[in-house]
N, C-alpha and C positions, 0 to 999 in steps of 0.2 A: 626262588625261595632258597635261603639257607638252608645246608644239610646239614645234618649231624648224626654222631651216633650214639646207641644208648649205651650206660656201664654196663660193664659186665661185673659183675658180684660173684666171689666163691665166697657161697654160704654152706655152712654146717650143718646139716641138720642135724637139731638137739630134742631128742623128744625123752621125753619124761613122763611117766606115769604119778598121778595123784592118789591120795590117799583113795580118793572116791572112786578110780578106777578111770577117769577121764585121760584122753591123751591130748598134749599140745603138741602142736609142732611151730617153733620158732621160724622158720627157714618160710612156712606158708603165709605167717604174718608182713615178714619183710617183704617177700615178692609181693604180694596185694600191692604194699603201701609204693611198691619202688613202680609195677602197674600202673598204678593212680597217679603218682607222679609224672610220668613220662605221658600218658593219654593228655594231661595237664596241658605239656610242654609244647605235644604235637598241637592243641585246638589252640594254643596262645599263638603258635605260629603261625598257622591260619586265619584265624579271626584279624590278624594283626596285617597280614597280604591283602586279604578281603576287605579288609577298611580302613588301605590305605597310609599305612603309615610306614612302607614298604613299598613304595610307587612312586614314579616321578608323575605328577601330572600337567595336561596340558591342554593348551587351546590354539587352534588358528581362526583368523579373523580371515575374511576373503571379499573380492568385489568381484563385477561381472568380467569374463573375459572380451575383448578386445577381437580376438582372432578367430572366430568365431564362424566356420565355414556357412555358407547361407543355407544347406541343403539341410543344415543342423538345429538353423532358426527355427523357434517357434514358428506358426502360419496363423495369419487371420481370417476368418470367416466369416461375414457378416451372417448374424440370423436370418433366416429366409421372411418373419414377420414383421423387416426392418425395410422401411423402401424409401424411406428419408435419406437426400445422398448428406446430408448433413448430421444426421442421428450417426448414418454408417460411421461417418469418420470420428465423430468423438466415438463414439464405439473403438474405432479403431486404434485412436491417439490412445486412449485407457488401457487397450489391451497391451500395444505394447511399451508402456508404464510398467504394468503389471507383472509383465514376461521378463524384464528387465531388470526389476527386484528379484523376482524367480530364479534368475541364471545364476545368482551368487551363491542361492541355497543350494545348484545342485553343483556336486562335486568334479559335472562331467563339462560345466560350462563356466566355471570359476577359476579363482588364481590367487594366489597367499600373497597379502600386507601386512603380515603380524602372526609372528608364530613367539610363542613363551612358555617355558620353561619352568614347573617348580620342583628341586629335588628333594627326597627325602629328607635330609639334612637341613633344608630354609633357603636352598642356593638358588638363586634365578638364572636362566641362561634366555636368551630370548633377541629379537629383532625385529623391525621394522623401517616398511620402506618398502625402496620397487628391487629389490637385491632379493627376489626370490628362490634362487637357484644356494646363494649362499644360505638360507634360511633353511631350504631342504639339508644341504649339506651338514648345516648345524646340529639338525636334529636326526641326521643319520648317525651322528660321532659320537650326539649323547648315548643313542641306545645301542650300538654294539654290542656292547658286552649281553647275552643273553641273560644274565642273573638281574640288568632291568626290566622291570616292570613299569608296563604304562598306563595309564589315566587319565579320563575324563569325562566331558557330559555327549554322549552321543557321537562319539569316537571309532565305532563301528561302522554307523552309517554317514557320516559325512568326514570326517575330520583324518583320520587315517586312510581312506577312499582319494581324498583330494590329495592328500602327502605322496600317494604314488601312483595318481593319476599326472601329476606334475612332475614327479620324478622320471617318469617314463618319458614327457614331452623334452623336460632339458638333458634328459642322458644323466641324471645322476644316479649313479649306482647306490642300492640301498645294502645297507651293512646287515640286514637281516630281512627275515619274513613272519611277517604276522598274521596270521590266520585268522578272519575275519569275521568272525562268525561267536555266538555268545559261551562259546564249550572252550576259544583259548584264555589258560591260567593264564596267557601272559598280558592280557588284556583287563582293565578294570571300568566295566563301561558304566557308571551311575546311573545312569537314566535305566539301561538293561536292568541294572540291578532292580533299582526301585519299582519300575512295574513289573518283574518276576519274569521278566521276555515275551510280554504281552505288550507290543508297540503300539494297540489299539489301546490301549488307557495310560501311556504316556503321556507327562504331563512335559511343563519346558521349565527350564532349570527357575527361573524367577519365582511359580509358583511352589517348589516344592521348598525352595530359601523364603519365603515369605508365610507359609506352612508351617518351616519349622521356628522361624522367626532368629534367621540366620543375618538377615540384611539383602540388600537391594544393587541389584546389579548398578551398574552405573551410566546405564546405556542401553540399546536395543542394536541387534546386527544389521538391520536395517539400515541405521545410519553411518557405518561404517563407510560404506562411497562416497557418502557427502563432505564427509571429515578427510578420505583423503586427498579427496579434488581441491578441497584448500588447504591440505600438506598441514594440517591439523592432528603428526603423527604424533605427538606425548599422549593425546588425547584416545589416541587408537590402543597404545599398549597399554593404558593406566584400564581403559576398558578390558580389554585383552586378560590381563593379572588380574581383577577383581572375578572375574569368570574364574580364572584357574583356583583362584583363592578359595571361593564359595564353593566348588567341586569339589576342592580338597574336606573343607568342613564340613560340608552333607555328609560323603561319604566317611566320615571319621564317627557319627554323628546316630547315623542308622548302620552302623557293621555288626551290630551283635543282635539288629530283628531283621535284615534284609541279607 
């Protein structure tokens, strides 16, 4: 957040008595008004942090990791009320379908194909592809400087989680630390915000753009693996930016009731 300081005013005080016996004082009038101004200045700066117009925001795209120690795999079980050795196995072909799409959503069994960039200003920075080390890199440079602010949809819990859960696997040093949790300023999590840090009535970002009748994602994360096993990356990042896009306008959207 920008700092600043407030004027300093030598004021006079001029008082004067009326005919009627009343006293004004000039000096108390102008401070109220110079008060009220400046109270003004602090919530426009605020309000303006809080919603985003003051924030870079962002999004990473991710698929399942590859490397994946087995003692880390999921395990399958067949139900004990299962005695079909043929039920068992589609049972089990399912599950680990199921585990598979799973691994991408959590941060501790994924890996970045697409990380982008929007800055305050309209400026894109971003990448994609299997150059994931350089993609951390990228997004350590952008935020340095501590007077960045970052952004996004559930960036708490997964998206900043995986940034250096990944940085710690390729040794990239991060240019700063962020505090993870929904009390730091330097974090703008929408999703946090919208449900008031009640993750039990979180909604996903689609519905609350469809809510406000912001527009439509252009894609689901889900398909992310499929798109890039046939190296169908424009189609990853144009995903990618239309998320950070929509993030950006929600929160620009609800800052002055959430």
């Amino acid at each position: 957040m920008p700092s600043f300081s407030l004027p300093v005013l030598n004021i006079e005080c001029v008082t004067y008595v009326e005919q009627r016996g009343r006293v004004k004082t000039h000096c108390l009038v102008m401070s109220m008004a110079l008060i009220s101004l400046t109270l003004g200045l602090i919530l426009s700066i605020i309000v303006t942090f809080k919603g985003g117009n003051m924030v870079t925001f962002f999004d990473v795209e991710a698929v399942a990791r590859t490397d994946i120690p087995d003692e880390c795999l999921p395990k399958f079980k067949a139900p004990a009320n299962i005695k079909d050795p043929d039920k068992i196995k589609a049972r089990q072909k399912e599950f680990y379908i199921k585990s598979k799409q799973g691994l991408a959503k959590d941060p501790w069994t994924a890996k970045i194909v697409c990380l982008q960039m929007l800055t305050p200003e309209g400026t894109w920075y971003g990448s994609v592809g299997s150059d994931e080390v350089g993609m951390l890199e990228m997004f350590w440079e952008r935020v340095q400087d501590s007077s960045v602010h970052v952004g996004g949809f559930n960036i708490i819990g997964y998206d900043l989680p995986l940034i250096y859960i990944r940085s710690i696997l390729h040794k990239v040093k991060p240019s700063r630390k962020f505090i993870l949790n929904r009390y730091n300023s330097d974090v703008l999590d929408v999703m946090y915000k919208l449900c008031s840090n009640d993750l039990s009535k979180a909604k996903k970002l689609d519905y609350y753009c469809n809510m406000f009748h912001l527009g439509k994602k252009s894609g689901q994360g889900e398909e992310v693996a499929k798109l890039f096993k046939e190296g169908k990356l424009v189609e990853i990042e144009s995903y990618c930016r239309v998320d950070v896009q929509l993030t950006k306008d929600l929160s620009l959207l609800t800052q002055t009731f959430f």
